[in-house]
Every structure is written in C-alpha cells, then in structure tokens.
Short mmCIF file of the C-alpha atoms (twelve columns), coordinates in Angstrom:
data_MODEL
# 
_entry.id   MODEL 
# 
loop_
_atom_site.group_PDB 
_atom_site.id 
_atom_site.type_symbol 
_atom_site.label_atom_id 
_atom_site.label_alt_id 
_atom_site.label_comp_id 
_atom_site.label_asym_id 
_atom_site.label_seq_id 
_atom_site.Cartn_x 
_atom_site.Cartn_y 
_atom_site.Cartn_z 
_atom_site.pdbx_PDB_model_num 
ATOM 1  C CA . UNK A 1  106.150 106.318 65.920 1 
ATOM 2  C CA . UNK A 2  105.707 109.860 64.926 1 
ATOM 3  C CA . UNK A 3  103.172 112.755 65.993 1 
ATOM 4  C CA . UNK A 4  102.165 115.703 64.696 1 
ATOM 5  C CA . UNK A 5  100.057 118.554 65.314 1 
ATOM 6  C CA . UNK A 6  97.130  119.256 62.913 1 
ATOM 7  C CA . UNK A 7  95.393  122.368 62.526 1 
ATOM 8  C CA . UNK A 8  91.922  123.041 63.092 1 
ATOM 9  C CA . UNK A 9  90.108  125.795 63.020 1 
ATOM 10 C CA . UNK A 10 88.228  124.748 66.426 1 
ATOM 11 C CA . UNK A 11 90.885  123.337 67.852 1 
ATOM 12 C CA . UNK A 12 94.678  121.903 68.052 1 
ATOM 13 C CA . UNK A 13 95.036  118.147 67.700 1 
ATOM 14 C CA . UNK A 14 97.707  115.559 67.999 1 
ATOM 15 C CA . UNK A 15 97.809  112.478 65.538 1 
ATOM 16 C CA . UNK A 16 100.279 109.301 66.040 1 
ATOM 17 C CA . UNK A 17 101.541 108.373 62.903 1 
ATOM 18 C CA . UNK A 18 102.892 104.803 62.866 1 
ATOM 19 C CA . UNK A 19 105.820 104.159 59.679 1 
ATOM 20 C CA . UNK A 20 104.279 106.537 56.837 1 
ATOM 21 C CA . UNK A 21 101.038 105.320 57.355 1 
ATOM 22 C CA . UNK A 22 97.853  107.031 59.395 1 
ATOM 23 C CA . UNK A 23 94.442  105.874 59.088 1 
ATOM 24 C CA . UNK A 24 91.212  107.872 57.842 1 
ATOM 25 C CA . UNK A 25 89.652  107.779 60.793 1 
ATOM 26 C CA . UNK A 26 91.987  109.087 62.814 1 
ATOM 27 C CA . UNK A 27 93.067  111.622 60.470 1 
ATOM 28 C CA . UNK A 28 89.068  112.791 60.148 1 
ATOM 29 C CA . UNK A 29 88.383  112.236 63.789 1 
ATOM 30 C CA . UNK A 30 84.238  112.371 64.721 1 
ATOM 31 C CA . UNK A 31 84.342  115.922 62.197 1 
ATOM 32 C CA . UNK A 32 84.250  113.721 58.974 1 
ATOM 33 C CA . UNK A 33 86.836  116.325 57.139 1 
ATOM 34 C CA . UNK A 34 90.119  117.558 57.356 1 
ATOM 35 C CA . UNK A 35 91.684  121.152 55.830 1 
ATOM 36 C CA . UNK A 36 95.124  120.399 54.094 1 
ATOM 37 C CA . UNK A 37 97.296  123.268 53.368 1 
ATOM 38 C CA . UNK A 38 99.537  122.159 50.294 1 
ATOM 39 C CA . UNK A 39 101.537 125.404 48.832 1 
ATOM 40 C CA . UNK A 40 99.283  128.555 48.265 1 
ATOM 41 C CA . UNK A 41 96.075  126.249 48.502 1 
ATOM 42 C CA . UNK A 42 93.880  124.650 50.882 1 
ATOM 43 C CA . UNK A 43 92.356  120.950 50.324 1 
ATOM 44 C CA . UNK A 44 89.537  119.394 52.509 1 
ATOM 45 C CA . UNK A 45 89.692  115.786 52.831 1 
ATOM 46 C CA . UNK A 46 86.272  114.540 53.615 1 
ATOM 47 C CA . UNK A 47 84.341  111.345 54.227 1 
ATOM 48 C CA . UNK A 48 81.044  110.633 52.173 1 
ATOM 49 C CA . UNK A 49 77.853  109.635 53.875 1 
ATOM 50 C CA . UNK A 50 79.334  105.847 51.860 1 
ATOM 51 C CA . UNK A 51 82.251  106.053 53.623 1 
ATOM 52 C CA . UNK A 52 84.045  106.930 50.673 1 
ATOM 53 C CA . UNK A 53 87.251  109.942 50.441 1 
ATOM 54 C CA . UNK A 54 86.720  113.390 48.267 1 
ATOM 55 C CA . UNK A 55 89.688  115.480 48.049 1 
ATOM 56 C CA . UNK A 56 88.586  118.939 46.992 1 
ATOM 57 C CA . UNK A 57 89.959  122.059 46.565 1 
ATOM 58 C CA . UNK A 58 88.840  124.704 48.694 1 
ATOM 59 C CA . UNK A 59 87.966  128.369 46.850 1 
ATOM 60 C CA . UNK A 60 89.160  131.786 48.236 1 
ATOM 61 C CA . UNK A 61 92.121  129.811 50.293 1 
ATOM 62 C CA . UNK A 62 94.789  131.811 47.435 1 
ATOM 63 C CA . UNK A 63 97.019  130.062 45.120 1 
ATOM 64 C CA . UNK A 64 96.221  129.909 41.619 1 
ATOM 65 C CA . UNK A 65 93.226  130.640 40.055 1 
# 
C-alpha cells in the first residue's frame, strides 16, 4: 500500500493507493474533480452529474498552445 499527497488548491490531501490501482471516488473525494499536473499542463478530472469521467484540459495552466 502506497500514499501520496495530492494537491489542492483548498487544501492538502492524502490518498492510499492499493497495487496501481485507486478508485474514482476516492481520487474525486465529495469535490467531484481533481487538477492533474502532467508536464507544462494542467488536466481536471471530473465526474458528470451521470456519474461518468471527463478529462479536460485546463486553459491558461502553460504548456503548448
């Protein structure tokens, strides 16, 4: 079992990662979304009101245009 911390803009977190595998909802916590920094750019990973997963970009975070 690992953990790791996992920015927030509110707040600091800790998530228990079991194997390679984490689920959504503790990943998303009560927030519903999630900000993923992945090289120059910034992701949000959110849940839809169908309890679906969108992985977006977010603009203005840097990287390439």
């Amino acid at each position: 079992m690992t953990s790791v911390s996992v920015p927030s803009i509110s707040a600091s977190r800790r998530v228990e990662i079991q194997g390679d595998s984490v689920s959504s909802q503790t990943l998303l916590s009560g927030q519903g979304h999630l900000l993923i920094q992945h090289a120059d750019s910034c992701y949000q990973l959110r849940r839809t009101a169908a309890g679906k997963l969108i992985l977006t970009r977010e603009p203005g975070f840097g990287g390439r245009k």
